[in-house]
N, C-alpha and C positions, 0 to 999 in steps of 0.2 A: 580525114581518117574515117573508115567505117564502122559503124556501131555495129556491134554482135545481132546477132538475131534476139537472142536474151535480152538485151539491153534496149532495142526497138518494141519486142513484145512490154517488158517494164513501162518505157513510157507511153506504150498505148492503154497498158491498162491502169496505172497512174491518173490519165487524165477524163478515167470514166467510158472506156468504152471497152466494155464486158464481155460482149459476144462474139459469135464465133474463133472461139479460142479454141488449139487443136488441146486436147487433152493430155498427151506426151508433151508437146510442146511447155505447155503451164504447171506439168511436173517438174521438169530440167528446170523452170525460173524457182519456180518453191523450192527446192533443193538448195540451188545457190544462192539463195538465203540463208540457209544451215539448217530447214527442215531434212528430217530423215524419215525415211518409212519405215514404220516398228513393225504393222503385220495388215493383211491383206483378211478382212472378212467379209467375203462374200463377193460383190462387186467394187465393198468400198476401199479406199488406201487410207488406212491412217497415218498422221505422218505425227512427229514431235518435233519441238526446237528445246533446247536448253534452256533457253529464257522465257518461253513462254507456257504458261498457266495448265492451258487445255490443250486438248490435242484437237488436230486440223484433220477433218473428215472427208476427202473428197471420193466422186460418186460418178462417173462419164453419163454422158448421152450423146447416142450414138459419136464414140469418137471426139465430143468439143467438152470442156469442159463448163459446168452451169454455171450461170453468170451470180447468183446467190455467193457460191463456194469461193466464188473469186472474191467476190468484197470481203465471206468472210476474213481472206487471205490478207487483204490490205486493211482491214480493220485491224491486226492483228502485226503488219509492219509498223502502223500507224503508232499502236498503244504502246510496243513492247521495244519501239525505236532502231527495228530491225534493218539491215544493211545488206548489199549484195555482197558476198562474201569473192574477195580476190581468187582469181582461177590459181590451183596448182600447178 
């Protein structure tokens, strides 16, 4: 059976390798975790989750997203025991 793109991008970035992630690409994975984007300031996206504390800041360059913003994303699956949420 073929893993989603979603589910390839997850395990690559699970096992520590951060970069060059497309930007859009690493939205659609945060998302389907159950982040939502609340509002757009400036160049940055804020997103929120119900379960989790603070809100998740990301920021593009050129197009990929920083590899900083990603771990904070998986420190954040890590703490808050967050799960890819089944497709509708």
């Amino acid at each position: 059976m073929r893993r989603s793109r979603r589910a390839q991008l997850w395990e690559r970035l699970a096992a520590g390798d951060l970069y060059n992630v497309g930007f859009a690409e690493f939205r659609r994975l945060i998302e389907s975790f159950g982040f939502r984007l609340r509002r757009l300031s400036g160049s940055h996206y804020i997103y929120t989750h119900p379960q989790v504390t603070r809100p998740l800041s990301l920021q593009p360059r050129n197009r990929e997203a920083k590899p900083y913003q990603i771990a904070q994303f998986l420190e954040m699956v890590r703490e808050f025991g967050l799960t890819i949420e089944p497709r509708e």
